[in-house]
DSSP file (Angstrom, degrees, kcal/mol; ACC not computed):
  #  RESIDUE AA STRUCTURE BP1 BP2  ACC     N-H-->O    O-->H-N    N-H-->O    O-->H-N    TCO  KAPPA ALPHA  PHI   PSI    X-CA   Y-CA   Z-CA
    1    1 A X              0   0    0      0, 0.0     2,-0.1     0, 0.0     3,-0.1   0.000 360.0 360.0 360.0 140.2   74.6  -19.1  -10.9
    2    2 A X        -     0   0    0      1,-0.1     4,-0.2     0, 0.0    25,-0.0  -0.347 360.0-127.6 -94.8 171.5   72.0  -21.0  -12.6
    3    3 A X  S >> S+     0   0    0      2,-0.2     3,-2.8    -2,-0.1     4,-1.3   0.916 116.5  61.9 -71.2 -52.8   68.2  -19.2  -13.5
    4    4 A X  G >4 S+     0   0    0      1,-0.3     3,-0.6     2,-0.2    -1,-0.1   0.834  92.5  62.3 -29.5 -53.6   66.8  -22.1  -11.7
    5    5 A X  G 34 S+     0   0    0      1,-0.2    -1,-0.3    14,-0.0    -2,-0.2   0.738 113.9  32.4 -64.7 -21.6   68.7  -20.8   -8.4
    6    6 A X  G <4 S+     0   0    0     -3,-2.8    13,-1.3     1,-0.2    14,-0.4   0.411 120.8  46.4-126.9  -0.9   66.6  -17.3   -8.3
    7    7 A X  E <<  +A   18   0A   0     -4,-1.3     2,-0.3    -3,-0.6    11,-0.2  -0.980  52.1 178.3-154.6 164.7   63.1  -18.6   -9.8
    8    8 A X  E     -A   17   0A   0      9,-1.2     9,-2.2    -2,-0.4     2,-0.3  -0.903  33.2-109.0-141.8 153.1   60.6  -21.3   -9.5
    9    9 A X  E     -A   16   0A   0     -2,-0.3     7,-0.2     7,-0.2     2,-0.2  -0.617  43.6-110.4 -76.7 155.7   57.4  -22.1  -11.0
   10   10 A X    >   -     0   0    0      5,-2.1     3,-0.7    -2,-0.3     5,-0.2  -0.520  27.4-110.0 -98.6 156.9   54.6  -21.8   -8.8
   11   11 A X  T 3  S+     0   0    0      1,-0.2     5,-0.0    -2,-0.2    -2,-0.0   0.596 115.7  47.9 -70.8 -21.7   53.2  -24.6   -7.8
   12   12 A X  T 3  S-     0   0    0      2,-0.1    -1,-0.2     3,-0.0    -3,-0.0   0.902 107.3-124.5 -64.3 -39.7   49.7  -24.3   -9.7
   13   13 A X  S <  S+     0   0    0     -3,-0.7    65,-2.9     2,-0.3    -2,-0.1   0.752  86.0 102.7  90.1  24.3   51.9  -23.5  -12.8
   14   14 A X  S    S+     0   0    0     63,-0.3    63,-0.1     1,-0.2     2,-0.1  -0.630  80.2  31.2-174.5  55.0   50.3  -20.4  -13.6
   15   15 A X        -     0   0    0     -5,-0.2    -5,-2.1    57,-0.1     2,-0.5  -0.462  63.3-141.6 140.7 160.5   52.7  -18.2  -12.3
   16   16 A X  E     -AB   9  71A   0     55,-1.8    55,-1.2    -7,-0.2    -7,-0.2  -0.881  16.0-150.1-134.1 120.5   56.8  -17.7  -11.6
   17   17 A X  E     -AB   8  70A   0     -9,-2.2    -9,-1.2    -2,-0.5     2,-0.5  -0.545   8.2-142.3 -78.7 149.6   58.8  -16.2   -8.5
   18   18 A X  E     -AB   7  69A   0     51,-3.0    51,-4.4   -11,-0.2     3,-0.3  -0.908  17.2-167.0-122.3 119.3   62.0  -14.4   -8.3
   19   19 A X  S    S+     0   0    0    -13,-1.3     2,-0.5    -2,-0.5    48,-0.2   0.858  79.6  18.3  -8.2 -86.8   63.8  -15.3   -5.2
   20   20 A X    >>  -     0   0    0    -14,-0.4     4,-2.3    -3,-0.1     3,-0.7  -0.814  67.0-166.8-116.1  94.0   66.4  -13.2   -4.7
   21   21 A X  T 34 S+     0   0    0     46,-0.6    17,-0.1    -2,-0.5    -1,-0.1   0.173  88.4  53.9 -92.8  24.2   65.5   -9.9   -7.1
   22   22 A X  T 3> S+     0   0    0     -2,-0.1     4,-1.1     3,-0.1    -1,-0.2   0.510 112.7  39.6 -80.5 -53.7   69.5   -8.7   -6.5
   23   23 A X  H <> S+     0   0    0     -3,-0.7     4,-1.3     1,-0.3     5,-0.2   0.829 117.1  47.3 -87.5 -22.7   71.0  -11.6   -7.5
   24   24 A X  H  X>S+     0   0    0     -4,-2.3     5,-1.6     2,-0.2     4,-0.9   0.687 112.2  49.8 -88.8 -26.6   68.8  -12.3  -10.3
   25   25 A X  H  45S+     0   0    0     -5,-0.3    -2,-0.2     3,-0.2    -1,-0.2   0.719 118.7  42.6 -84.6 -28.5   69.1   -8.6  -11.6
   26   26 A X  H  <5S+     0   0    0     -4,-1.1    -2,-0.2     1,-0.1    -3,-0.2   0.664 131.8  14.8-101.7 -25.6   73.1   -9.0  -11.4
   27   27 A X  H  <5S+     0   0    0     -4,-1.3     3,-0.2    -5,-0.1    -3,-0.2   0.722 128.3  41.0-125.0 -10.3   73.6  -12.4  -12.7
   28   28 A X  T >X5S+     0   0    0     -4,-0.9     2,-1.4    -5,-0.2     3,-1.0   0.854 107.0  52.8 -96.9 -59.4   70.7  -13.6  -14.5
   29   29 A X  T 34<S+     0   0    0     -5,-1.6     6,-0.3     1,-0.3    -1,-0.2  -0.394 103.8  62.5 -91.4  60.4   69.1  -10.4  -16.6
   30   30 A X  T 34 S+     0   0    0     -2,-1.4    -1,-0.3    -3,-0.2    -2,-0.1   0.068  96.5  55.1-141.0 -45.0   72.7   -9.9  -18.3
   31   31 A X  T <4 S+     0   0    0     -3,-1.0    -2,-0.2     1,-0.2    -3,-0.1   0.791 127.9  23.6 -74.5 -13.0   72.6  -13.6  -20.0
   32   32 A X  S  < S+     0   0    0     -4,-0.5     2,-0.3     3,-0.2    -1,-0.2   0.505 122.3  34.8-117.1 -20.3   69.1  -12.2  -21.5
   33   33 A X  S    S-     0   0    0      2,-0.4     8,-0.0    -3,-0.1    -1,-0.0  -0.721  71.6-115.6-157.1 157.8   69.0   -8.6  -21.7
   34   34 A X  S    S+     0   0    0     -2,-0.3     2,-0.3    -3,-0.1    -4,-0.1  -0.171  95.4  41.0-111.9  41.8   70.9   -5.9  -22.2
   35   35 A X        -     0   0    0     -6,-0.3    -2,-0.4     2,-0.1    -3,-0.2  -0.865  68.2-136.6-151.5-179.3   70.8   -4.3  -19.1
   36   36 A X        +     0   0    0     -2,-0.3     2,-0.5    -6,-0.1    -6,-0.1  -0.030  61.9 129.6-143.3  44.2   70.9   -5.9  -15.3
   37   37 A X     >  -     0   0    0      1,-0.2     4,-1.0    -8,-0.1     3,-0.1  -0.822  46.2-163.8-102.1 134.7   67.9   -3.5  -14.0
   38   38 A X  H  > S+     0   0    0     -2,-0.5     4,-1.0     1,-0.2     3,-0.2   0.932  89.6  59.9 -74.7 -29.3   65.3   -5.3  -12.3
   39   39 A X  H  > S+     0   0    0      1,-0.3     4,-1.3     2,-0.2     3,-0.4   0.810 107.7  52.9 -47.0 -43.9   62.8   -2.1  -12.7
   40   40 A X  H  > S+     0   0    0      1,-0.2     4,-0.9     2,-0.2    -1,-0.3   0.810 106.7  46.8 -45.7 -58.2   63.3   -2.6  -16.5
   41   41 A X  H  X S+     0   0    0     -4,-1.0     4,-1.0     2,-0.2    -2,-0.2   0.621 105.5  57.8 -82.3  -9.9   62.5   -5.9  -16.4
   42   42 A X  H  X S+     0   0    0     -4,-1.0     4,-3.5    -3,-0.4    -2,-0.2   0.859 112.6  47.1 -48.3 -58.8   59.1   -5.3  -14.1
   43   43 A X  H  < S+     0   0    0     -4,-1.3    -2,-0.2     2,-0.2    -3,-0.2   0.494 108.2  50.8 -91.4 -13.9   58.0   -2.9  -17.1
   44   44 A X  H >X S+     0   0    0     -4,-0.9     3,-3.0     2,-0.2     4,-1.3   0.893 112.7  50.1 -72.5 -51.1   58.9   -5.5  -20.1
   45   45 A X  H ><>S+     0   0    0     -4,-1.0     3,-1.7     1,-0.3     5,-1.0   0.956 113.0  47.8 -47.1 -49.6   56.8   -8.1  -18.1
   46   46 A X  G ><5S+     0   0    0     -4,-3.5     3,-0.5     1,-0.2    -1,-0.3   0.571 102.5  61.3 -77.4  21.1   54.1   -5.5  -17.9
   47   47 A X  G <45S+     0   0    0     -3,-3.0    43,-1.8     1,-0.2    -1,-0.2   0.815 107.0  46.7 -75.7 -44.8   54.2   -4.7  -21.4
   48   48 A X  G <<5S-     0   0    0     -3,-1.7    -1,-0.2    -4,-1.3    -2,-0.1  -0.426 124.0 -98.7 -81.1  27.7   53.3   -7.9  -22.1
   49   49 A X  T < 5S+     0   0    0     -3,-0.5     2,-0.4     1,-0.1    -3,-0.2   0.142  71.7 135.6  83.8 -13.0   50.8   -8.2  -20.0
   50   50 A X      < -     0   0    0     -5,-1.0    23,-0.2    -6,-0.2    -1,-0.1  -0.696  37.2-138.0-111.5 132.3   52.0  -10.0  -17.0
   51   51 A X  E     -C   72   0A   0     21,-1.3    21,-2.4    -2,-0.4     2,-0.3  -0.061  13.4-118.5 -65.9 156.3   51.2   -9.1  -13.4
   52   52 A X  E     -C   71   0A   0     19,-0.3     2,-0.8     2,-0.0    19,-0.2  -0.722  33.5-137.1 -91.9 155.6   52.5   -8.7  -10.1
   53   53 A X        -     0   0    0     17,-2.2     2,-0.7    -2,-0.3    17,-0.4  -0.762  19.5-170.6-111.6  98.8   50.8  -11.0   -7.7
   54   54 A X        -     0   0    0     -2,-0.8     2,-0.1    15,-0.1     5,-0.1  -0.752  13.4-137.9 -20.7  66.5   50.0   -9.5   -4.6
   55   55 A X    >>  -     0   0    0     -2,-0.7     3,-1.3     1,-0.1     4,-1.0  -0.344  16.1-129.7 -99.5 164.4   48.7  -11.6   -1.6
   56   56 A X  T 34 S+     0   0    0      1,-0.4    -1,-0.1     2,-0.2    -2,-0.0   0.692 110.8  56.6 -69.6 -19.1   46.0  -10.6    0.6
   57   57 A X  T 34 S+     0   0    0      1,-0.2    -1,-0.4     2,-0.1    -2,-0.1   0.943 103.0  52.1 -60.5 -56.2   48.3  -11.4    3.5
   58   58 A X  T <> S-     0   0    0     -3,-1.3     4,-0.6     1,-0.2     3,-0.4   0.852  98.3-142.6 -56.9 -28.4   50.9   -9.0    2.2
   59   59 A X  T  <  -     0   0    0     -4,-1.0    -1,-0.2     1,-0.2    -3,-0.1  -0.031  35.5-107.2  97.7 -27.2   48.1   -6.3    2.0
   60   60 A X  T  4 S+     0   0    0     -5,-0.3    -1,-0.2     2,-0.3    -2,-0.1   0.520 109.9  72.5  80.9   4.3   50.0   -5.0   -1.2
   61   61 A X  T  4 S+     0   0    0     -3,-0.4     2,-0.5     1,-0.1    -2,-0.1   0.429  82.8  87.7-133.5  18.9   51.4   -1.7    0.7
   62   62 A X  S  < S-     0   0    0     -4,-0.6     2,-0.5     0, 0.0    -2,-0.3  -0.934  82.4-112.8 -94.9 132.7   53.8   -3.3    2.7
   63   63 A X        -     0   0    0     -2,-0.5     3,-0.1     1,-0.1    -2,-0.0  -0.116  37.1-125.9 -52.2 100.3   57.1   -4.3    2.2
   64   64 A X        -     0   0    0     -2,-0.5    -1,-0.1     1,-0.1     5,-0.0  -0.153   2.0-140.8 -48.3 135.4   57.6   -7.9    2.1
   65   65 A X  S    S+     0   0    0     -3,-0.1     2,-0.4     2,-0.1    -1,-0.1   0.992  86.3  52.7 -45.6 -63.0   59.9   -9.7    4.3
   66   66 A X  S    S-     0   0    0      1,-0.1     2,-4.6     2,-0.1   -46,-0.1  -0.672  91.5-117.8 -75.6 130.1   61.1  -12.1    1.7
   67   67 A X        +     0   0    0     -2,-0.4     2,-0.6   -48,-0.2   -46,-0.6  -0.386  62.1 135.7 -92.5  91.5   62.2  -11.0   -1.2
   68   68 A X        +     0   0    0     -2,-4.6     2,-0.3   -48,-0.1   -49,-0.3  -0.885  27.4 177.1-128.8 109.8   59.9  -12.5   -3.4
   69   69 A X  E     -B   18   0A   0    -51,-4.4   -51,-3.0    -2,-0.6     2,-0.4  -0.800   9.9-168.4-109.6 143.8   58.4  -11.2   -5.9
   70   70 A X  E     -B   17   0A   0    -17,-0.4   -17,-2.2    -2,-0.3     2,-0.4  -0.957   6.4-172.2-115.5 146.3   55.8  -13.7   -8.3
   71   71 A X  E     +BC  16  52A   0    -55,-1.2   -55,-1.8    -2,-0.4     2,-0.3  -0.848   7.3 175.5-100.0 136.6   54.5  -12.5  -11.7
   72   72 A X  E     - C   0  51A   0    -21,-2.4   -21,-1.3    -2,-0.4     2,-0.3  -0.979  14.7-163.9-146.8 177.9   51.9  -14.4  -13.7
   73   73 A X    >   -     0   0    0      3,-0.5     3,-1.0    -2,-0.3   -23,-0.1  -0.924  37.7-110.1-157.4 155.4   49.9  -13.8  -17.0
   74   74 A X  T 3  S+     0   0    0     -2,-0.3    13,-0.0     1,-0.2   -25,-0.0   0.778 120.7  39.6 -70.9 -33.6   46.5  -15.9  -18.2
   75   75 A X  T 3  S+     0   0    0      8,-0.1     2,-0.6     9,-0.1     9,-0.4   0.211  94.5  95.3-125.0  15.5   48.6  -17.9  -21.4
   76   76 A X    <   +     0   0    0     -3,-1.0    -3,-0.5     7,-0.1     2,-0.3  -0.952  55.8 142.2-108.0 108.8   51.8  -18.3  -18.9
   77   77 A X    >   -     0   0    0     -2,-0.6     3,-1.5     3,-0.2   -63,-0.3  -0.917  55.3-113.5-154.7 103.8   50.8  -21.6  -17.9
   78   78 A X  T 3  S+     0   0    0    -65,-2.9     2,-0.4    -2,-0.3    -2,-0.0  -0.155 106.0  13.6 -38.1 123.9   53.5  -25.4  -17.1
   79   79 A X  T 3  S+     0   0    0      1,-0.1     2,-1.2     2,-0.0     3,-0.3  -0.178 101.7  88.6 117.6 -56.2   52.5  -27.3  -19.6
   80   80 A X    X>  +     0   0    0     -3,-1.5     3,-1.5    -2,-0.4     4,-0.7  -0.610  38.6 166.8-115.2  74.3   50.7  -25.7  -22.1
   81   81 A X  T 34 S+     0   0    0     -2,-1.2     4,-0.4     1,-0.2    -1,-0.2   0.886  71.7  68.4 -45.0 -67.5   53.4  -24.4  -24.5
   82   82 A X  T 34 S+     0   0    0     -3,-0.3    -1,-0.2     1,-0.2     3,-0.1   0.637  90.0  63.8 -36.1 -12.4   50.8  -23.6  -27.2
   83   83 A X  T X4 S+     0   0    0     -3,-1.5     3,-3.1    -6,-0.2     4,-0.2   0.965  87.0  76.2 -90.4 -55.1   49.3  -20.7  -25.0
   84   84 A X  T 3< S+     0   0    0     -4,-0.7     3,-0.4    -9,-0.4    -1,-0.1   0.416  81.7  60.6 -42.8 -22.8   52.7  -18.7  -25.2
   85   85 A X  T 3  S+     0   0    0     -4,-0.4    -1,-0.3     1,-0.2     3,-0.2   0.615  97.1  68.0 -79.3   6.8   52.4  -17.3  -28.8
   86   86 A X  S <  S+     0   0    0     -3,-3.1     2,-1.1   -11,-0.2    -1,-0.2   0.669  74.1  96.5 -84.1  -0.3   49.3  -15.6  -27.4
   87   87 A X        +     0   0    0     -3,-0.4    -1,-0.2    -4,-0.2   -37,-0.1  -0.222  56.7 170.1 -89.1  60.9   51.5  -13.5  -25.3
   88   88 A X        -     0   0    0     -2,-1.1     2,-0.5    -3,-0.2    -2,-0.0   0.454  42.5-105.7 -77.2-178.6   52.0   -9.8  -27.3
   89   89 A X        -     0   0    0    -41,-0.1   -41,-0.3   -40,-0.1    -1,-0.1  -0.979  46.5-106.1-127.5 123.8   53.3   -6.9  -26.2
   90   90 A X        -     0   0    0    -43,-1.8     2,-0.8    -2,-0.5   -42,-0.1   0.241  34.9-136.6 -56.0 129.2   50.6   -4.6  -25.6
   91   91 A X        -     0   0    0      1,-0.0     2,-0.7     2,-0.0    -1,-0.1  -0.737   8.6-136.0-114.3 136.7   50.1   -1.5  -28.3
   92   92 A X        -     0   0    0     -2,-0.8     2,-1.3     1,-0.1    -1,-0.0  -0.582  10.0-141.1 -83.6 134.8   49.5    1.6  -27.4
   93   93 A X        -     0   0    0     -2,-0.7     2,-0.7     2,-0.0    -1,-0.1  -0.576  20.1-174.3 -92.5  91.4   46.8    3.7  -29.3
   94   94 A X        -     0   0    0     -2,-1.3     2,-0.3     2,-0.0    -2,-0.0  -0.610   6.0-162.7 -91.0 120.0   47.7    7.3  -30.0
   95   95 A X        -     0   0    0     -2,-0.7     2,-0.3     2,-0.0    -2,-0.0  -0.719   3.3-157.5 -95.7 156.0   45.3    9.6  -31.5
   96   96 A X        -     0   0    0     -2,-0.3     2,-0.5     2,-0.0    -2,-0.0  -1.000   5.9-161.8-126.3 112.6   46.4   12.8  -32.9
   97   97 A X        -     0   0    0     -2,-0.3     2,-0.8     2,-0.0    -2,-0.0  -0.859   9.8-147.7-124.4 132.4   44.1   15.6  -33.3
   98   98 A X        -     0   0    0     -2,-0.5     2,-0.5     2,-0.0    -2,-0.0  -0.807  11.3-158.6 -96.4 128.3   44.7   18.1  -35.3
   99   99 A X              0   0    0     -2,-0.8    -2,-0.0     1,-0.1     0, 0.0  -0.945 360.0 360.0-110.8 121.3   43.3   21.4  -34.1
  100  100 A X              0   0    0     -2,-0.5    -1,-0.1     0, 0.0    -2,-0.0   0.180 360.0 360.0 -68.8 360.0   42.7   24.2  -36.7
């Protein structure tokens, strides 16, 4: 199985599907990762900022038919290569208060 075979660029460029989130979890996120959980790999994207995309058709509390999920992030963009070092993985700020 190829990556190609369980995701696409979207057609603006400015966002990426997975297809089949099974097949993709089971053959794909093994060559990359050190796991093959797709939930895992939900929570990296959003760590790094990148969203699910939700359309207004789907209503965003219903189960989609297809299983197809698309992600996208503002500096994940075809083309524009340069954007990508802008893409961090988001830090958390913990304060610690000391109570006396």
């Amino acid at each position: 199985m190829d990556l190609a075979d369980t995701k696409q660029g979207h057609e603006s460029g400015s966002s990426f599907h997975v297809f089949d989130q099974g097949q993709f979890a089971k053959e794909v996120l093994p060559k990359y990762f050190k796991h093959n959980n797709m939930a895992s790999f939900v929570r990296q994207l959003n760590m790094y900022g990148f969203r699910k995309v939700v359309h207004i058709e789907q209503g965003g509390l219903v189960k989609p038919e297809k299983d197809d999920t698309e992600f996208q992030h503002p500096y994940f963009i075809r083309g524009q290569e340069h954007l990508l070092e802008n893409i961090k993985r988001k830090v958390t700020s913990v304060s610690h208060a000391i109570d006396l």
